[in-house]
N, CA, C and O atoms as CSV, one atom per row, in Angstrom:
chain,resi,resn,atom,element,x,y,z
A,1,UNK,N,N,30.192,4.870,-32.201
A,1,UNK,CA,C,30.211,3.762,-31.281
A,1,UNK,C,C,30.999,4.123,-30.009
A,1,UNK,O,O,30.415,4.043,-28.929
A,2,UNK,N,N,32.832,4.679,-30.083
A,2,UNK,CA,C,32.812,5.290,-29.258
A,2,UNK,C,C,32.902,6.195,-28.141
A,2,UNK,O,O,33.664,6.222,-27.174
A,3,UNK,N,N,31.490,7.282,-28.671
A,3,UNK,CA,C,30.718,8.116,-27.982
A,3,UNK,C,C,29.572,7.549,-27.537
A,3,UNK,O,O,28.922,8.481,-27.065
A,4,UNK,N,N,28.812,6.299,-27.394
A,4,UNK,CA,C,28.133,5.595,-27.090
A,4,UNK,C,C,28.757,4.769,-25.710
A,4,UNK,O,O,28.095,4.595,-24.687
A,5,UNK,N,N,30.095,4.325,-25.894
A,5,UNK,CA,C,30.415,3.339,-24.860
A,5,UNK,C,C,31.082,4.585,-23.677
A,5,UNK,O,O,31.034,4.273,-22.487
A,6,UNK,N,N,31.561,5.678,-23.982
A,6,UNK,CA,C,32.214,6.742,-23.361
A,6,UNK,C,C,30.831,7.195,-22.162
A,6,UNK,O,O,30.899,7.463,-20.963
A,7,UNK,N,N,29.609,7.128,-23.122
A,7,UNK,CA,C,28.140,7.687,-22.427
A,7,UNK,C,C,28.197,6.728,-21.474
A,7,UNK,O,O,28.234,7.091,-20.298
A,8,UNK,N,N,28.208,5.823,-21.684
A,8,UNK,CA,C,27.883,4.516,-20.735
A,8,UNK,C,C,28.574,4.293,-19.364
A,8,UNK,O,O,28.039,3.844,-18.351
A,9,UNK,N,N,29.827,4.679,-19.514
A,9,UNK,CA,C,31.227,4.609,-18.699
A,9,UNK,C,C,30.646,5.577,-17.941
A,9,UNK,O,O,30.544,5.129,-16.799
A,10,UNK,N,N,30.277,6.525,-18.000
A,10,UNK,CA,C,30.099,8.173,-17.663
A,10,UNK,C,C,28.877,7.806,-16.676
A,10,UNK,O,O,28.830,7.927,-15.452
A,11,UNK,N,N,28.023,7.381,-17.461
A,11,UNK,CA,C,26.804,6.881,-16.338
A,11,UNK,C,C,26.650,6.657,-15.949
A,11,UNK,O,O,25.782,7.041,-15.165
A,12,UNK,N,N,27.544,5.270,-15.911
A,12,UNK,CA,C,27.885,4.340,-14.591
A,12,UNK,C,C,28.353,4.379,-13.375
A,12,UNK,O,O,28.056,3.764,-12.351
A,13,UNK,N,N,29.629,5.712,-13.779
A,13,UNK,CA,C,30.660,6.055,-12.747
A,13,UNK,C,C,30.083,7.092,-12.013
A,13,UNK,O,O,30.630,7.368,-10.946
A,14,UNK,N,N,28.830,7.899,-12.441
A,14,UNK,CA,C,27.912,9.105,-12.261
A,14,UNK,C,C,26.931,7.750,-11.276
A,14,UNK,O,O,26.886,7.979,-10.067
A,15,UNK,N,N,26.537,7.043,-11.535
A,15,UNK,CA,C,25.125,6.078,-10.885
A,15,UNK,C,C,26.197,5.646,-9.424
A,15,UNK,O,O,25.767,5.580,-8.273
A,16,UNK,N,N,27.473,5.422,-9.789
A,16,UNK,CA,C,28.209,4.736,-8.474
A,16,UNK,C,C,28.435,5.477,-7.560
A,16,UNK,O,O,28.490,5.338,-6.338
A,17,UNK,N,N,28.575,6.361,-8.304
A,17,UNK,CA,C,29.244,7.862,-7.122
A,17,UNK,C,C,27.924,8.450,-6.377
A,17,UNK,O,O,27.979,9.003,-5.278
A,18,UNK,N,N,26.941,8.291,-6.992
A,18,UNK,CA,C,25.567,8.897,-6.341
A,18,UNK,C,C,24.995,7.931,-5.185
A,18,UNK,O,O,24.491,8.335,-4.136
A,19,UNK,N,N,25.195,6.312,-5.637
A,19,UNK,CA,C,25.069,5.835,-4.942
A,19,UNK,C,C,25.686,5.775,-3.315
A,19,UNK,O,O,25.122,5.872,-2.225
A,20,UNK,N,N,26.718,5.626,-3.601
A,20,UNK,CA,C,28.560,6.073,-2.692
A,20,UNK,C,C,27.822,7.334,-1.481
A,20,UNK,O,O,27.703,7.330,-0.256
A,21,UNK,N,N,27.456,8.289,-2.530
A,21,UNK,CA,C,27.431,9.395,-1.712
A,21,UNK,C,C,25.864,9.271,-0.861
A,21,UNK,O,O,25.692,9.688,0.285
A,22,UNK,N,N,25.412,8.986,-1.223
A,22,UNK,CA,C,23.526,8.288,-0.502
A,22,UNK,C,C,23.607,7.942,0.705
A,22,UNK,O,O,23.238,8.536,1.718
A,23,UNK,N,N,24.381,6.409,0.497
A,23,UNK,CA,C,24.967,5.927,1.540
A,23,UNK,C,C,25.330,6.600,2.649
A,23,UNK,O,O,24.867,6.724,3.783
A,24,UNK,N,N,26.688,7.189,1.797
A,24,UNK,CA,C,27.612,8.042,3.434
A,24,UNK,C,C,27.023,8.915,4.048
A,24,UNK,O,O,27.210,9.042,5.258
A,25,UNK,N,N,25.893,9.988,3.133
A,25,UNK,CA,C,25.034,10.735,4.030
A,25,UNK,C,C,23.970,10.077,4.807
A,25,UNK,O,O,23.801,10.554,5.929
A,26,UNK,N,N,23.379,9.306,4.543
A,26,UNK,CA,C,22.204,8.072,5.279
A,26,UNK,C,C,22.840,7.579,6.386
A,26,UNK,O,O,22.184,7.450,7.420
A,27,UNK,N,N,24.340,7.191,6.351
A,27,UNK,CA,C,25.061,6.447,7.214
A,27,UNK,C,C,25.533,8.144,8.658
A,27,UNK,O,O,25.266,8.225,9.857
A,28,UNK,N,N,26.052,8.850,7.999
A,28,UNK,CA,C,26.010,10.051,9.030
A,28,UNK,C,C,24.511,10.490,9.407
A,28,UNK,O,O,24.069,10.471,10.556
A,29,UNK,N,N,24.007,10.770,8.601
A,29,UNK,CA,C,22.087,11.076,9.622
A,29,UNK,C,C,22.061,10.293,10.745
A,29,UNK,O,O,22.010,10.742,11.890
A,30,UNK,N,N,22.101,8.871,10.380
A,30,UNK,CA,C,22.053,7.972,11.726
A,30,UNK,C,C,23.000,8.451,12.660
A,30,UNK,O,O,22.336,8.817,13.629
A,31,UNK,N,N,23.827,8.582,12.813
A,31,UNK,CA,C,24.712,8.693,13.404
A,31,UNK,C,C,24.850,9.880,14.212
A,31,UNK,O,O,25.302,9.945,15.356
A,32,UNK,N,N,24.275,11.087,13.269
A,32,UNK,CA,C,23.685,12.405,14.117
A,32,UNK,C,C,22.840,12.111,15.106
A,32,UNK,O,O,22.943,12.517,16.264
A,33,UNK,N,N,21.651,11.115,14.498
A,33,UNK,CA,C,20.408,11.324,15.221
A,33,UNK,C,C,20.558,10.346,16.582
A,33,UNK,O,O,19.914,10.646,17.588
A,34,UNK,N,N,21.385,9.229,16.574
A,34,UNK,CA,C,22.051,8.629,17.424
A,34,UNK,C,C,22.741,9.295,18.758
A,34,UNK,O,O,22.479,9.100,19.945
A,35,UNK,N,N,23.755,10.185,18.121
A,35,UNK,CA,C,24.132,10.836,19.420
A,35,UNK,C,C,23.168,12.102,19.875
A,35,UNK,O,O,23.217,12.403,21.068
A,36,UNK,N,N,22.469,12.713,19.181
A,36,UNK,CA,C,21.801,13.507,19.755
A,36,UNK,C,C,20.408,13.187,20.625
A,36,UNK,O,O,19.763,14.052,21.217
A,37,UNK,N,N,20.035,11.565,20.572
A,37,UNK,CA,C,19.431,10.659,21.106
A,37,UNK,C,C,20.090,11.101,22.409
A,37,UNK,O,O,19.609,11.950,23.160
A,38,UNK,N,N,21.393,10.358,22.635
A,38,UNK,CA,C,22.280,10.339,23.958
A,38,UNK,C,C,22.391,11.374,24.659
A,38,UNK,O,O,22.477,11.391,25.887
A,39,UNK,N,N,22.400,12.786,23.553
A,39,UNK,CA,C,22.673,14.234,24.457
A,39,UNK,C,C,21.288,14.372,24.892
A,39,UNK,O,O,21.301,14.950,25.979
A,40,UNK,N,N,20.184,14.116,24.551
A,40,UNK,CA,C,18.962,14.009,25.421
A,40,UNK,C,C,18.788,13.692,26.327
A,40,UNK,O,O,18.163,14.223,27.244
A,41,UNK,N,N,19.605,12.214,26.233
A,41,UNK,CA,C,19.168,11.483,27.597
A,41,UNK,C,C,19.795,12.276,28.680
A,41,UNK,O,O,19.186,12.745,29.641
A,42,UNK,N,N,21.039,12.384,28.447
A,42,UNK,CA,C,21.782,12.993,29.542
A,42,UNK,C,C,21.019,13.706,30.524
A,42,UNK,O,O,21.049,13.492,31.736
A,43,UNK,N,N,20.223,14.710,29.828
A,43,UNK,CA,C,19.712,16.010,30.099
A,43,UNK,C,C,18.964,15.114,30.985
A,43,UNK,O,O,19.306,15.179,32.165
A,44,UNK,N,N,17.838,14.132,30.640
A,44,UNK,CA,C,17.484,13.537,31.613
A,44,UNK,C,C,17.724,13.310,32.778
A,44,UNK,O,O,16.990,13.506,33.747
A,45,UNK,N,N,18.722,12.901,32.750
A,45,UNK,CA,C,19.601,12.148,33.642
A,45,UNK,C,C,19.999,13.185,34.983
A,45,UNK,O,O,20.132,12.846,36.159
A,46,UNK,N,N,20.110,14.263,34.512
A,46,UNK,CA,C,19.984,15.393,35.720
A,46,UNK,C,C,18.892,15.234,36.730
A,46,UNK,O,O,17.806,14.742,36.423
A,47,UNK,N,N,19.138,15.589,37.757
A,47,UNK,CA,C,18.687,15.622,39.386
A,47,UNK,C,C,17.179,15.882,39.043
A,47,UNK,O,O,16.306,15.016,39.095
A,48,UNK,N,N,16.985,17.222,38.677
A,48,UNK,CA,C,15.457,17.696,38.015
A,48,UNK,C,C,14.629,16.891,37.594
A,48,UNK,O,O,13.714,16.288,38.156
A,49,UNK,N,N,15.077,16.909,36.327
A,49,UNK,CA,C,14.367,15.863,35.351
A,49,UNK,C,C,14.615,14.307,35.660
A,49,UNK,O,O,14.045,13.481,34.947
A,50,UNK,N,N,15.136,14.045,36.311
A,50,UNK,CA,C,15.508,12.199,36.695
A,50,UNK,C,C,14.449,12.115,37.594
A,50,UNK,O,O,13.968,10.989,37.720
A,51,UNK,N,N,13.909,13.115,38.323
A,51,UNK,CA,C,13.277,13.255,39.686
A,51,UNK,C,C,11.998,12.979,39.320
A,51,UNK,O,O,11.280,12.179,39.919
A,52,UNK,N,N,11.479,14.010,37.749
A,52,UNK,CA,C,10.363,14.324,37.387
A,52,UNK,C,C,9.487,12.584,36.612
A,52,UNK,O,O,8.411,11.992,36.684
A,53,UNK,N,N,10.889,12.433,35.909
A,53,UNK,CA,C,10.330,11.107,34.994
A,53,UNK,C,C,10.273,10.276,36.051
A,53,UNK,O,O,9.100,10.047,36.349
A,54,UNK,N,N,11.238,9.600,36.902
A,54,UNK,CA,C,10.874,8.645,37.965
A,54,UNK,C,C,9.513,8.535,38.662
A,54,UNK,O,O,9.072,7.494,39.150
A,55,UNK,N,N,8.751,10.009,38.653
A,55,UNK,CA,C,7.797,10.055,39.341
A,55,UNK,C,C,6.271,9.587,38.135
A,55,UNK,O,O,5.199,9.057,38.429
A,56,UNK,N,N,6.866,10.121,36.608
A,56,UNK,CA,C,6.057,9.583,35.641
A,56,UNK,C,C,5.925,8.477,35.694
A,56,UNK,O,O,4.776,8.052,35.817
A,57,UNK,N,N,6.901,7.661,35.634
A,57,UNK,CA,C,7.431,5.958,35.623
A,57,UNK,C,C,6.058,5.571,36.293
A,57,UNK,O,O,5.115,5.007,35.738
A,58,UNK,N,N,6.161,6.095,37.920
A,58,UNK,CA,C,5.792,5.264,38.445
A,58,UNK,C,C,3.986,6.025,39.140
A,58,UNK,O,O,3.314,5.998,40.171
A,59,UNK,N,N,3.942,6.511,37.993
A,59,UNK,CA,C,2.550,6.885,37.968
A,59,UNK,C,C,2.075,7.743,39.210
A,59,UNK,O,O,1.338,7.214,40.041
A,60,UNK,N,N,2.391,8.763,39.321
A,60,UNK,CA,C,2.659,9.490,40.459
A,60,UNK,C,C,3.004,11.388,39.736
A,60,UNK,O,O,3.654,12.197,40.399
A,61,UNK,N,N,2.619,11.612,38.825
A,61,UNK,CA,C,3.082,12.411,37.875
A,61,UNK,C,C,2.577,14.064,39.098
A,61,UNK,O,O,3.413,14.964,39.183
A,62,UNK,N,N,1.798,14.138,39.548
A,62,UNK,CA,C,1.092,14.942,40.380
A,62,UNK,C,C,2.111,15.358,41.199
A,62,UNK,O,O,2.400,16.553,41.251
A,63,UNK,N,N,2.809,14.372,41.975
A,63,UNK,CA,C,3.803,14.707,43.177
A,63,UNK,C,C,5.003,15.742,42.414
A,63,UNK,O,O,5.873,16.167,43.174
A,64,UNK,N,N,5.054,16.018,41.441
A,64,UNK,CA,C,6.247,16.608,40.512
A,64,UNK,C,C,5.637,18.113,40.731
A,64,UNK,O,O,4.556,18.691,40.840
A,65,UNK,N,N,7.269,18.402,40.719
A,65,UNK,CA,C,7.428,20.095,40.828
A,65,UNK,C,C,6.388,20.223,39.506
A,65,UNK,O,O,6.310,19.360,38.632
A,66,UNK,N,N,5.528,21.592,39.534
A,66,UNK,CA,C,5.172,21.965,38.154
A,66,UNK,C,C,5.774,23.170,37.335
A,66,UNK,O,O,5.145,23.952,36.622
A,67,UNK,N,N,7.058,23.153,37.577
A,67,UNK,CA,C,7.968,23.833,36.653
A,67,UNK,C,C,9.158,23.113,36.190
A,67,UNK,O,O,9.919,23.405,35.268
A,68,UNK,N,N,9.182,21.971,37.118
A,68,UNK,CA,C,10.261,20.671,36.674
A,68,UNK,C,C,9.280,20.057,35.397
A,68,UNK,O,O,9.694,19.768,34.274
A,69,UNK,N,N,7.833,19.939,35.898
A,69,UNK,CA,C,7.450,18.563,34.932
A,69,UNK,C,C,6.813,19.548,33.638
A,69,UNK,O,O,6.163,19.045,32.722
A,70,UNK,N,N,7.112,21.021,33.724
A,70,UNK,CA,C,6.696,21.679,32.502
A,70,UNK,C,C,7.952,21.630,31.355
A,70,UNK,O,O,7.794,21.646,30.134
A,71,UNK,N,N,9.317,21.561,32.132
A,71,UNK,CA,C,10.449,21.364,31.798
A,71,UNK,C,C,10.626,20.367,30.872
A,71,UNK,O,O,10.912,20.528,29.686
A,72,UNK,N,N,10.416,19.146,31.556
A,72,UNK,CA,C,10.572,17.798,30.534
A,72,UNK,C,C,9.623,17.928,29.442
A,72,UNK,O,O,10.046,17.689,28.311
A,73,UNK,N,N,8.177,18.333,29.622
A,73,UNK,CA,C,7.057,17.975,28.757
A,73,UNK,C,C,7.867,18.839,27.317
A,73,UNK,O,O,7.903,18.260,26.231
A,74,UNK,N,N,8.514,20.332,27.497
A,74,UNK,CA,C,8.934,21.128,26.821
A,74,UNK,C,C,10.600,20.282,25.980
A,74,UNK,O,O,11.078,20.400,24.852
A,75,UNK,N,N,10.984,19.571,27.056
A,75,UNK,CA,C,12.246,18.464,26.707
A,75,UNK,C,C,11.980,17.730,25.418
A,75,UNK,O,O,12.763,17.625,24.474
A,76,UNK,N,N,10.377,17.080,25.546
A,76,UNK,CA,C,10.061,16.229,24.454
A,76,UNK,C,C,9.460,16.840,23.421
A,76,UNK,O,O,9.334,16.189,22.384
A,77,UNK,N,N,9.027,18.034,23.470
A,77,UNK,CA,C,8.478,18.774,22.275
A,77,UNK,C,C,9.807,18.994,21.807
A,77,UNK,O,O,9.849,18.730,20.606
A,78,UNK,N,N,11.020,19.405,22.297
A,78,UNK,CA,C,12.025,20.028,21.419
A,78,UNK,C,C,12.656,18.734,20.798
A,78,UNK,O,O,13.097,18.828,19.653
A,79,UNK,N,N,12.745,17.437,21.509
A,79,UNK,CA,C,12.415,15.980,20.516
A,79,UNK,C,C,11.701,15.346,18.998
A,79,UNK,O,O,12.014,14.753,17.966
A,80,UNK,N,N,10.429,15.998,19.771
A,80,UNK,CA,C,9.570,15.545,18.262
A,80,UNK,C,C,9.928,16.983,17.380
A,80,UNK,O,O,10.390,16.729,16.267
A,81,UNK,N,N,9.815,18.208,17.641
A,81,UNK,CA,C,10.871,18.849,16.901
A,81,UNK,C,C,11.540,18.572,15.924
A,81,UNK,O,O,11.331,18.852,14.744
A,82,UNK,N,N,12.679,17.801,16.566
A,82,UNK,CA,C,13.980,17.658,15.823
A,82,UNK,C,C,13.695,16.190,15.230
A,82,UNK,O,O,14.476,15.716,14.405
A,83,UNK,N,N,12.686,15.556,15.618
A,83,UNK,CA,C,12.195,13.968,14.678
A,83,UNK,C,C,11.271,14.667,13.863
A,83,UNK,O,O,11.379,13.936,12.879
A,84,UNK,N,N,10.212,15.765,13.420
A,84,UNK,CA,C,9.827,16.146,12.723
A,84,UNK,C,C,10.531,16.447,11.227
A,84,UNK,O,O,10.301,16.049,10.085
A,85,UNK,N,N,11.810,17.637,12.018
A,85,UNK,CA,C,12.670,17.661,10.820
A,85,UNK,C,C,13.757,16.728,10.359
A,85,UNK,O,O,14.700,17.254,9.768
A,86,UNK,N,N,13.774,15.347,10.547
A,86,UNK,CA,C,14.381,14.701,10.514
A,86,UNK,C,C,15.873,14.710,10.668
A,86,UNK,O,O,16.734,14.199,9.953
A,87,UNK,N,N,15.984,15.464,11.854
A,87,UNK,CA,C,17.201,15.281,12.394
A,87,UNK,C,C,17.732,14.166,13.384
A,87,UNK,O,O,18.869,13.716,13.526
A,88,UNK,N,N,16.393,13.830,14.100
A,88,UNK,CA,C,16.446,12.268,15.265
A,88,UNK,C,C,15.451,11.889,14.508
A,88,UNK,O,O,14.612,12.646,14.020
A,89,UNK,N,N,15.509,10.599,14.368
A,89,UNK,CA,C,14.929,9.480,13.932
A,89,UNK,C,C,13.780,9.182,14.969
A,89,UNK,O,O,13.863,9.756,16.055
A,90,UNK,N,N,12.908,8.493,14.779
A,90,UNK,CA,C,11.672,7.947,14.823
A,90,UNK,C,C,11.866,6.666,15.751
A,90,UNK,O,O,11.184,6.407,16.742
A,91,UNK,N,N,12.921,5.914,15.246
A,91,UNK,CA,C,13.233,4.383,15.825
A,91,UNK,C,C,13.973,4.650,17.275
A,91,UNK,O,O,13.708,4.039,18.311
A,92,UNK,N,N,15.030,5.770,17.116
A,92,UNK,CA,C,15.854,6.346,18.169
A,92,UNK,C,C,15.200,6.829,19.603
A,92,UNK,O,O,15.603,6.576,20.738
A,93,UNK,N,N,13.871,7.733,19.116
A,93,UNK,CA,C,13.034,8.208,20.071
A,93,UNK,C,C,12.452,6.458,20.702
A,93,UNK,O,O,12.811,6.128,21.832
A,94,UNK,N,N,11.698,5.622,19.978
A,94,UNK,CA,C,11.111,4.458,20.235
A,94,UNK,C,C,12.456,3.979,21.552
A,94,UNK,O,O,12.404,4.121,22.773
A,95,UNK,N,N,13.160,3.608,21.001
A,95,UNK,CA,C,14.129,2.457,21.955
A,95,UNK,C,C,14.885,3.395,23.209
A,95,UNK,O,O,15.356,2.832,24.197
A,96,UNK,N,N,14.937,4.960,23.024
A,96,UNK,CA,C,15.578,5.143,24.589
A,96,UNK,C,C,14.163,5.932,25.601
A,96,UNK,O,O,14.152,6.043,26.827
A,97,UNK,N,N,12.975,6.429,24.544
A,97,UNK,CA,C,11.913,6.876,25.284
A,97,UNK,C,C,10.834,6.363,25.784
A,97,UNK,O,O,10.334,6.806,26.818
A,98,UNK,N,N,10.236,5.162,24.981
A,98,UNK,CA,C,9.050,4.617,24.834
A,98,UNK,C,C,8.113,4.770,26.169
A,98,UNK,O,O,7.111,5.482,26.245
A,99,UNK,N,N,8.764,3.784,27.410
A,99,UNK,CA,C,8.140,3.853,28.392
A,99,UNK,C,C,7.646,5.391,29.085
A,99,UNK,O,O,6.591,5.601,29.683
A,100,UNK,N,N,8.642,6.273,28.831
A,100,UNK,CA,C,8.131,7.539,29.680
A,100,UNK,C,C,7.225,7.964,28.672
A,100,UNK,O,O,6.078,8.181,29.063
A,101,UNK,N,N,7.476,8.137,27.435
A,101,UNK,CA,C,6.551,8.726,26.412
A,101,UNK,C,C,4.974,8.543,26.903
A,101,UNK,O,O,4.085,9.312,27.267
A,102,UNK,N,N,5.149,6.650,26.655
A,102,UNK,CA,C,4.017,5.800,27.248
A,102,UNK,C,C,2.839,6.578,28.430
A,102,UNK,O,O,1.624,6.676,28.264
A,103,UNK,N,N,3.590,7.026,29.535
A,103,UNK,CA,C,3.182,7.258,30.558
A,103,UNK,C,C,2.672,8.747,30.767
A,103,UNK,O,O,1.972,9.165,31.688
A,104,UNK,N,N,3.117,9.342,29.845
A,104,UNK,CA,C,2.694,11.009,29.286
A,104,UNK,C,C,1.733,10.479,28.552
A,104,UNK,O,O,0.707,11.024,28.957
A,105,UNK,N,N,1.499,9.845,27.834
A,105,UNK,CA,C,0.099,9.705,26.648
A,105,UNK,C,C,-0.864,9.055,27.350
A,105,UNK,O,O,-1.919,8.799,26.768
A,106,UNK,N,N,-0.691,8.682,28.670
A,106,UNK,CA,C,-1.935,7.460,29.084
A,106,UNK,C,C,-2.222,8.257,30.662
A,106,UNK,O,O,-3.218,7.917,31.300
A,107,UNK,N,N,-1.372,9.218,31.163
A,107,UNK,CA,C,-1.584,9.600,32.385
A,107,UNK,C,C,-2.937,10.853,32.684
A,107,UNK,O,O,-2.628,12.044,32.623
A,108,UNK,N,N,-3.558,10.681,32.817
A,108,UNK,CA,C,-4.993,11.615,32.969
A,108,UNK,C,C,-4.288,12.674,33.402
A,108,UNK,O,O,-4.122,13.503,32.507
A,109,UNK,N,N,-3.732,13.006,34.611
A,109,UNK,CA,C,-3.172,14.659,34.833
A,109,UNK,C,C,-2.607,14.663,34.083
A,109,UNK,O,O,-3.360,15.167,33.250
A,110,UNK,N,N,-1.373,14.407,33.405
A,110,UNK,CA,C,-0.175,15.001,32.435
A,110,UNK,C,C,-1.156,15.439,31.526
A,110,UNK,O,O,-0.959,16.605,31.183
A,111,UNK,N,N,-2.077,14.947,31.051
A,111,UNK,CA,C,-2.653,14.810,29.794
A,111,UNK,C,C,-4.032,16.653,29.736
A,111,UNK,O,O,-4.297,17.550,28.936
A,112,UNK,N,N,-4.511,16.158,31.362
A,112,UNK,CA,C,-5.238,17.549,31.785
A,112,UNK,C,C,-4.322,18.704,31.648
A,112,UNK,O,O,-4.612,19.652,30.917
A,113,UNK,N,N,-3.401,18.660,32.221
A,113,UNK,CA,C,-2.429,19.694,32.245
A,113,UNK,C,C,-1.868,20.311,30.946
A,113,UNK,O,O,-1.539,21.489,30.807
A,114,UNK,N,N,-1.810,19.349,30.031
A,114,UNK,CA,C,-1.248,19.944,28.940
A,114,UNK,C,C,-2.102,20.467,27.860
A,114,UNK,O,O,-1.703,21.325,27.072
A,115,UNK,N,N,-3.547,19.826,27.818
A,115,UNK,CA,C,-4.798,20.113,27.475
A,115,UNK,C,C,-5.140,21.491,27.945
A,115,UNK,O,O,-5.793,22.155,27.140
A,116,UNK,N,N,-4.899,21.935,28.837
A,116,UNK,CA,C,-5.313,23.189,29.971
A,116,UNK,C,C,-4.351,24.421,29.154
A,116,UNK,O,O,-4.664,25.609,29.083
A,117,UNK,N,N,-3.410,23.941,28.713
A,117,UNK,CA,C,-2.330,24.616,27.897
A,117,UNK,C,C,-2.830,24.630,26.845
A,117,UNK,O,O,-2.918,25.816,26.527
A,118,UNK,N,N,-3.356,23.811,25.835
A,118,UNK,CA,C,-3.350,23.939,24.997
A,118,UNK,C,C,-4.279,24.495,24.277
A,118,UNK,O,O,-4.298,25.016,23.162
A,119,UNK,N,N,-5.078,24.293,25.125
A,119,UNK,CA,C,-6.957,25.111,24.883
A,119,UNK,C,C,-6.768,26.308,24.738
A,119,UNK,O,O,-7.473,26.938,23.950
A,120,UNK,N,N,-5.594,27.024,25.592
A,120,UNK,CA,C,-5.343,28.604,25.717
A,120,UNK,C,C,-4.570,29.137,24.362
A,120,UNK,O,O,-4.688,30.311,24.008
A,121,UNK,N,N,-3.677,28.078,23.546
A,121,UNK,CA,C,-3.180,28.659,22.609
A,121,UNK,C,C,-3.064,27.225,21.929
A,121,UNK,O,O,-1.934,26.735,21.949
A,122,UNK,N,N,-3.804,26.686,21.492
A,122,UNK,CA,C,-3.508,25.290,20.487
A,122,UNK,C,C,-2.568,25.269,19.647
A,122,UNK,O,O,-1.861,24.264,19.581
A,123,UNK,N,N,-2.343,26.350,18.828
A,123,UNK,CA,C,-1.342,25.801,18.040
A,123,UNK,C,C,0.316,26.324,18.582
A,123,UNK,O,O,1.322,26.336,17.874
A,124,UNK,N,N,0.234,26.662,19.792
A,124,UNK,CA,C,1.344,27.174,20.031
A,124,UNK,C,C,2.285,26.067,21.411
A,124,UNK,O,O,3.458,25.812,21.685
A,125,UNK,N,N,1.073,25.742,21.886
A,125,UNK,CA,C,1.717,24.358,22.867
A,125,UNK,C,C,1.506,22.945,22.748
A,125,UNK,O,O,0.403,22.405,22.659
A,126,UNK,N,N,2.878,22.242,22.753
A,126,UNK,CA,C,3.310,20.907,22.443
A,126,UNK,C,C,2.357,20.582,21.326
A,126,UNK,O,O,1.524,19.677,21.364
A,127,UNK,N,N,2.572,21.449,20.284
A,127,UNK,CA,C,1.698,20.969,19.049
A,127,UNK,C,C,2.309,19.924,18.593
A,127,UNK,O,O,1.649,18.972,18.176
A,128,UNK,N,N,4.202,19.905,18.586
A,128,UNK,CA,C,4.765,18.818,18.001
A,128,UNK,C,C,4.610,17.280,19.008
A,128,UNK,O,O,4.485,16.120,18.616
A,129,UNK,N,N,4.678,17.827,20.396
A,129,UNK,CA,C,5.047,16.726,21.347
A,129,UNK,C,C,3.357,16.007,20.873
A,129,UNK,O,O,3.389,14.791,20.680
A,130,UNK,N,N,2.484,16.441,20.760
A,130,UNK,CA,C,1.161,15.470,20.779
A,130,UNK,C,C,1.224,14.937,19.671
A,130,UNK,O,O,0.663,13.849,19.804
A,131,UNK,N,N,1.709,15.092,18.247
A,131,UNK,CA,C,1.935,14.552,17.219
A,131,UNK,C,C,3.188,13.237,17.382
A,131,UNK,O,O,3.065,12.231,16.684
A,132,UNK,N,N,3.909,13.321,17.981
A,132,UNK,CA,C,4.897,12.281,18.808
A,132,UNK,C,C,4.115,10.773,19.717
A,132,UNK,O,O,4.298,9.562,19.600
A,133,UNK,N,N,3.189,11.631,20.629
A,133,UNK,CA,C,2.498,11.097,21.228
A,133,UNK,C,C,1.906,9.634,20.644
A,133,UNK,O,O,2.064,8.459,20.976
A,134,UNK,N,N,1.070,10.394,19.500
A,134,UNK,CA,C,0.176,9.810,18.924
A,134,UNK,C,C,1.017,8.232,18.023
A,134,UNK,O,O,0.583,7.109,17.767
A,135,UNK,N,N,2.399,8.934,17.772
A,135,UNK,CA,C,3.040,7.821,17.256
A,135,UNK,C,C,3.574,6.881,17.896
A,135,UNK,O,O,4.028,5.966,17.209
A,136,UNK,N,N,3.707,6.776,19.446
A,136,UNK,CA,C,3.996,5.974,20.234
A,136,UNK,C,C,3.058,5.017,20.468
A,136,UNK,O,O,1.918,5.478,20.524
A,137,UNK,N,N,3.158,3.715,20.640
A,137,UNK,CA,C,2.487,2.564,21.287
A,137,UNK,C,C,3.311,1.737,21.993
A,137,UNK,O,O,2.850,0.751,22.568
């Protein structure tokens, strides 16, 4: 009897601790994928790339350097990247990217341009960023 209630104790304190530990790693992932959200943006946020997306924004994607706007497109592949391997989250990309994403998936040149790339080596350009793409609405 007890080696029965000893099993039990054991299991419990084994089920709590697993639980415990679930948590705190689930609770740090977020928290990775959170700030590495922010170290993205930053990058954005530079002269270059602030220049390039502003011009996405506002539907004007053509007027962009084409080694600036090869830059960003390469920005968001190394994104879905790191949301592939679940290092940034899915929800994270949604709430600080959506609109520019938006405007890469719906813009006829961005879209020629990267097509033009990709025809030449498909599985080697923005294979991840078009899989991203596709998950945006």
């Amino acid at each position: 009897m007890f080696d029965v209630l000893q099993f039990g104790i054991t299991t419990g304190i084994l089920g709590v601790t697993i639980i415990a530990l679930w948590t705190q790693i689930r609770k740090q992932s977020k928290a990775t994928s959170a700030t590495l959200a922010l170290e993205m943006l930053k990058r954005m946020r530079d002269e270059d790339f602030r220049d390039v997306v502003e011009k996405i924004l506002n539907n004007t994607p053509e007027k962009c350097n084409s080694l600036d706007l090869d830059r960003v497109l390469n920005h968001f592949e190394y994104m879905a990247v790191f949301e592939e391997d679940g290092i940034l989250e899915m929800n994270h990309i949604k709430e600080v990217y959506t609109p520019t994403l938006l405007k890469i998936k719906e813009s006829p040149f961005i879209q020629n341009k990267m097509q033009g790339m990709v025809s030449e080596k498909p599985d080697y350009y923005f294979t991840h960023l078009r899989r991203l793409l596709q998950n945006i609405s």
